[in-house]
C-alpha positions as YAML, in Angstrom:
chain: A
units: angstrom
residues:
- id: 1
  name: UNK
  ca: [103.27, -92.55, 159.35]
- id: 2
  name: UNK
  ca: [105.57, -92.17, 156.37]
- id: 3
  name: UNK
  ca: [105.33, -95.67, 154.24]
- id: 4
  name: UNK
  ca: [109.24, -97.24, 153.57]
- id: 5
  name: UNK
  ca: [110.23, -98.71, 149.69]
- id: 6
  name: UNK
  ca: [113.40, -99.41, 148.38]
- id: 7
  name: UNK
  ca: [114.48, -98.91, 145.62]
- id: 8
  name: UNK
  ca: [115.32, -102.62, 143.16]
- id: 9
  name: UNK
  ca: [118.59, -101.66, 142.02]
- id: 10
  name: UNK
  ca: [120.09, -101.44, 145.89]
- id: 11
  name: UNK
  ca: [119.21, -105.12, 146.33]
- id: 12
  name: UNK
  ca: [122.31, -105.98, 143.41]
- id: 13
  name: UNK
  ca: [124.18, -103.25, 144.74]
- id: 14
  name: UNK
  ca: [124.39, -104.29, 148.27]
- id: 15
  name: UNK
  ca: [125.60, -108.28, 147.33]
- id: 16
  name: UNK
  ca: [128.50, -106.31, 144.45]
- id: 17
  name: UNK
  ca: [129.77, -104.62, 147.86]
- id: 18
  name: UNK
  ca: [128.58, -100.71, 146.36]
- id: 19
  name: UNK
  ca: [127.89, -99.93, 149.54]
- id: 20
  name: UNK
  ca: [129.67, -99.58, 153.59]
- id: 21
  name: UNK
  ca: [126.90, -99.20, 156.12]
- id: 22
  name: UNK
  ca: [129.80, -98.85, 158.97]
- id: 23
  name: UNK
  ca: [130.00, -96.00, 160.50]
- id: 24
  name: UNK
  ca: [133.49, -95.34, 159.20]
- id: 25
  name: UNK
  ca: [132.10, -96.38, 155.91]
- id: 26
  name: UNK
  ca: [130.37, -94.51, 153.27]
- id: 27
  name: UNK
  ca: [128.33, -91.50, 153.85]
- id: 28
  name: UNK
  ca: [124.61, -92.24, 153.72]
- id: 29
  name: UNK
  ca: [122.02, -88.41, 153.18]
- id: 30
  name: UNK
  ca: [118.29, -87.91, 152.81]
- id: 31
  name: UNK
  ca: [116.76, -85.16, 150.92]
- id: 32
  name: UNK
  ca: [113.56, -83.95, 150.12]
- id: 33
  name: UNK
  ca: [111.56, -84.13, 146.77]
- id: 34
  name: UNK
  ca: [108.17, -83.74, 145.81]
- id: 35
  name: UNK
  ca: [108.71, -85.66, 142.45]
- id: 36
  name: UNK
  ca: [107.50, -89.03, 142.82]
- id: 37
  name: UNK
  ca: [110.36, -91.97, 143.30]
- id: 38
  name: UNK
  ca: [109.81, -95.09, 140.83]
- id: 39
  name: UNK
  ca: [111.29, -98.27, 142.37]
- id: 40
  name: UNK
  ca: [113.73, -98.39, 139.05]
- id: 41
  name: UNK
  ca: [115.29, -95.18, 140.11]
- id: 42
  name: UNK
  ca: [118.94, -95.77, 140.74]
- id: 43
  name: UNK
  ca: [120.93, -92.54, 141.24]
- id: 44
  name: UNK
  ca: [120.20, -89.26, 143.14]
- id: 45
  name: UNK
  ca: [119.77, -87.06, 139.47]
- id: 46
  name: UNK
  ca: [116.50, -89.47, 138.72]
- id: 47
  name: UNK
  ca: [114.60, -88.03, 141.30]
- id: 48
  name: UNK
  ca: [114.63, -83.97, 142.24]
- id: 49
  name: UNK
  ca: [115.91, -82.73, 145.17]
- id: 50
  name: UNK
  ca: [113.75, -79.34, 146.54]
- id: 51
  name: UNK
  ca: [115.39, -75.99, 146.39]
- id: 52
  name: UNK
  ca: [117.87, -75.36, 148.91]
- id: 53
  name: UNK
  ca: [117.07, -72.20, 151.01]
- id: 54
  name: UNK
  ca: [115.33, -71.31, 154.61]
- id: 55
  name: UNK
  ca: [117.60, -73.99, 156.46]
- id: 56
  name: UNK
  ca: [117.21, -76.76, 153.84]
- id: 57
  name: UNK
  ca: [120.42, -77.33, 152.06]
- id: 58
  name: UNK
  ca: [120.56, -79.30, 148.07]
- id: 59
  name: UNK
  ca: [122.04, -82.56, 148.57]
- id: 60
  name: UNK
  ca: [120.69, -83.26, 152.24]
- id: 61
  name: UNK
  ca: [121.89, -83.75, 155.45]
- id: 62
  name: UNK
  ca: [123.92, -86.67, 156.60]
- id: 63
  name: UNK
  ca: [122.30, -89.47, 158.68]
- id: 64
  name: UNK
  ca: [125.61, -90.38, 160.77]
- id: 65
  name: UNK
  ca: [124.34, -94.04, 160.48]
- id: 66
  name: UNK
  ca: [125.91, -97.43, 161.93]
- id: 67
  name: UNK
  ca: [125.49, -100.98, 161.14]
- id: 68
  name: UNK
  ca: [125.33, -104.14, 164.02]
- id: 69
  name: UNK
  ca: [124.73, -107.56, 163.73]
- id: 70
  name: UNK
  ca: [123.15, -110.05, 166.14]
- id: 71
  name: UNK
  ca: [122.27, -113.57, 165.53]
- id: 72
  name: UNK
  ca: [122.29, -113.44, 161.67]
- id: 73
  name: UNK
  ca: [120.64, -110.18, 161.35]
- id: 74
  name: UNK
  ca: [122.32, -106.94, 160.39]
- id: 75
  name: UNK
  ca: [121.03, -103.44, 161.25]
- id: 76
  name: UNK
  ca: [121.10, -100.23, 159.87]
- id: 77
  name: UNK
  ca: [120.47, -97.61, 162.04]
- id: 78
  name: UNK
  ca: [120.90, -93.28, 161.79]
- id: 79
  name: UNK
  ca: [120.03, -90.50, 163.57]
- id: 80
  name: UNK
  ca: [117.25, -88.89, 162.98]
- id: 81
  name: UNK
  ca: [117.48, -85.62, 160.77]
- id: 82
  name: UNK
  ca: [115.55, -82.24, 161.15]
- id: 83
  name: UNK
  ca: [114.85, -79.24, 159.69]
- id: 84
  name: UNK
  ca: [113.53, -75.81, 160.42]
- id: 85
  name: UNK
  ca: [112.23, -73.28, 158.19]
- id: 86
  name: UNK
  ca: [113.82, -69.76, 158.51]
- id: 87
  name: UNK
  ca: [113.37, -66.76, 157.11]
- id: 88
  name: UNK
  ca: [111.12, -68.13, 154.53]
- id: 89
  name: UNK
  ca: [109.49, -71.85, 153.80]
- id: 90
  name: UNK
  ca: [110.78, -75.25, 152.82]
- id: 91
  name: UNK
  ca: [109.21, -77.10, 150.23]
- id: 92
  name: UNK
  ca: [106.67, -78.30, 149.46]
- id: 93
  name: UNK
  ca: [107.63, -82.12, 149.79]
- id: 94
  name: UNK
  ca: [105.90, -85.61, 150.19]
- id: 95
  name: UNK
  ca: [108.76, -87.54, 149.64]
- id: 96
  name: UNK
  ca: [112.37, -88.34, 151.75]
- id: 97
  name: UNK
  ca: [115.12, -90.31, 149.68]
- id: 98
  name: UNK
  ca: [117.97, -92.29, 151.19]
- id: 99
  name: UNK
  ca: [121.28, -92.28, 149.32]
- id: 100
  name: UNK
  ca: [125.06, -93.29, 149.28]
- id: 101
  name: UNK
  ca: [126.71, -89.84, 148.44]
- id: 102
  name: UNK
  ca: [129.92, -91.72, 148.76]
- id: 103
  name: UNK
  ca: [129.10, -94.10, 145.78]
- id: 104
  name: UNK
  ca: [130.84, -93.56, 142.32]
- id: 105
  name: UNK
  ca: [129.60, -96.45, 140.45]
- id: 106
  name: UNK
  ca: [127.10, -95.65, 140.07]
- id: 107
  name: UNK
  ca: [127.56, -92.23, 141.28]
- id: 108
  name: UNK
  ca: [124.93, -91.65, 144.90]
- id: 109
  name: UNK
  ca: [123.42, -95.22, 144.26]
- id: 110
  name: UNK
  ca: [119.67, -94.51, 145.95]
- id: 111
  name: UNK
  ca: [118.90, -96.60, 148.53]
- id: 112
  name: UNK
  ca: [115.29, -95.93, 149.78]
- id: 113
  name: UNK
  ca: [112.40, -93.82, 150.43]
- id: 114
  name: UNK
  ca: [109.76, -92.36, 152.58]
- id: 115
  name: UNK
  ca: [106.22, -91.25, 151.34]
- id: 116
  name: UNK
  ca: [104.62, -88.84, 153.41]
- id: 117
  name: UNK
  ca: [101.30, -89.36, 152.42]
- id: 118
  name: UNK
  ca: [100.98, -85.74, 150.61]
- id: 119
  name: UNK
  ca: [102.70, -82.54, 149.84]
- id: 120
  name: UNK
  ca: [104.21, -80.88, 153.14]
- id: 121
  name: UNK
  ca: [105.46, -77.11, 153.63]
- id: 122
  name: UNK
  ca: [107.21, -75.88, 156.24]
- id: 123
  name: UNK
  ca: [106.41, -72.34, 157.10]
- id: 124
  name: UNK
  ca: [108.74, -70.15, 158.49]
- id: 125
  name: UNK
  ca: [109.87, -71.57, 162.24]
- id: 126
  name: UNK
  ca: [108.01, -74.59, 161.61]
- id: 127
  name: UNK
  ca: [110.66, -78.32, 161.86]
- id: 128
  name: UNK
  ca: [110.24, -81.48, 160.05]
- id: 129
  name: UNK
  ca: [112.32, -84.61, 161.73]
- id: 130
  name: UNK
  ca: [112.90, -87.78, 159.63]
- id: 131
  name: UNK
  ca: [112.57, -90.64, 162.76]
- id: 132
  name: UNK
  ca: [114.08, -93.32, 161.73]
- id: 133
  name: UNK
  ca: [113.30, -94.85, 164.72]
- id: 134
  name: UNK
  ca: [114.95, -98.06, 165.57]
- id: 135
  name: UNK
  ca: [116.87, -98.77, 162.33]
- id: 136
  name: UNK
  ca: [116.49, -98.01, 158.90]
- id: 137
  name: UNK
  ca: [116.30, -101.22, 157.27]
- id: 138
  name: UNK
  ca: [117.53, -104.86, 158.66]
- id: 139
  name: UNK
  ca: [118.69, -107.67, 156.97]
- id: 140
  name: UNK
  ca: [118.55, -111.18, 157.85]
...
């Protein structure tokens, strides 16, 4: 199971309003990288994305997510993302990094990430799915 960390800088950014977690808000993307995040990070260009090619695409894919609140606590929820390897491999990558690609100040604030454990590669027809499960991150 991939372990979650967010990055220190969101924490400030989410209480000076940098970011909309409602659905008709900003739009929230994961990539992959196999460069290791540092919880300082604070914009997407600190940490590389992988090469774009055999169904992955630079900048990620969208995670169409949506915030509730019940009792006090807020959610943050997505759908999960996948990708399949064609005509060629993806990666390698360990890591999966959450960003605002709506934000301009600072321009694609980071938000979080994922470590897989170790370097993955997709071979050719093989999928990788980011399950967020439940939510992505709650806040009470």
């Amino acid at each position: 199971m991939a372990t979650y960390n967010k990055f220190q800088d969101f924490v400030e950014q989410v209480l000076t309003a940098k970011h909309d977690f409602t659905a008709s808000g900003h739009v929230f993307k994961v990539y992959l990288s196999n460069e290791a995040p540092l919880a300082t990070d604070t914009i997407k260009t600190d940490i590389a994305d992988i090469s774009a090619g055999n169904g992955y695409t630079a900048g990620g894919t969208d995670v169409q997510n949506t915030l509730s609140e019940t009792t006090g606590t807020a959610t943050v929820a997505a759908t999960d993302v996948a990708w399949t390897a064609s005509g060629g491999t993806i990666g390698a990558f360990r890591y999966v990094v959450f960003y605002n690609d709506t934000a301009t100040s600072p321009a694609d604030a980071l938000v979080a990430w994922w470590d897989y454990g170790s370097s993955i590669t997709l071979q050719d027809g093989e999928s990788f799915t980011v399950d967020f499960g439940a939510s992505v991150f709650t806040l009470a």
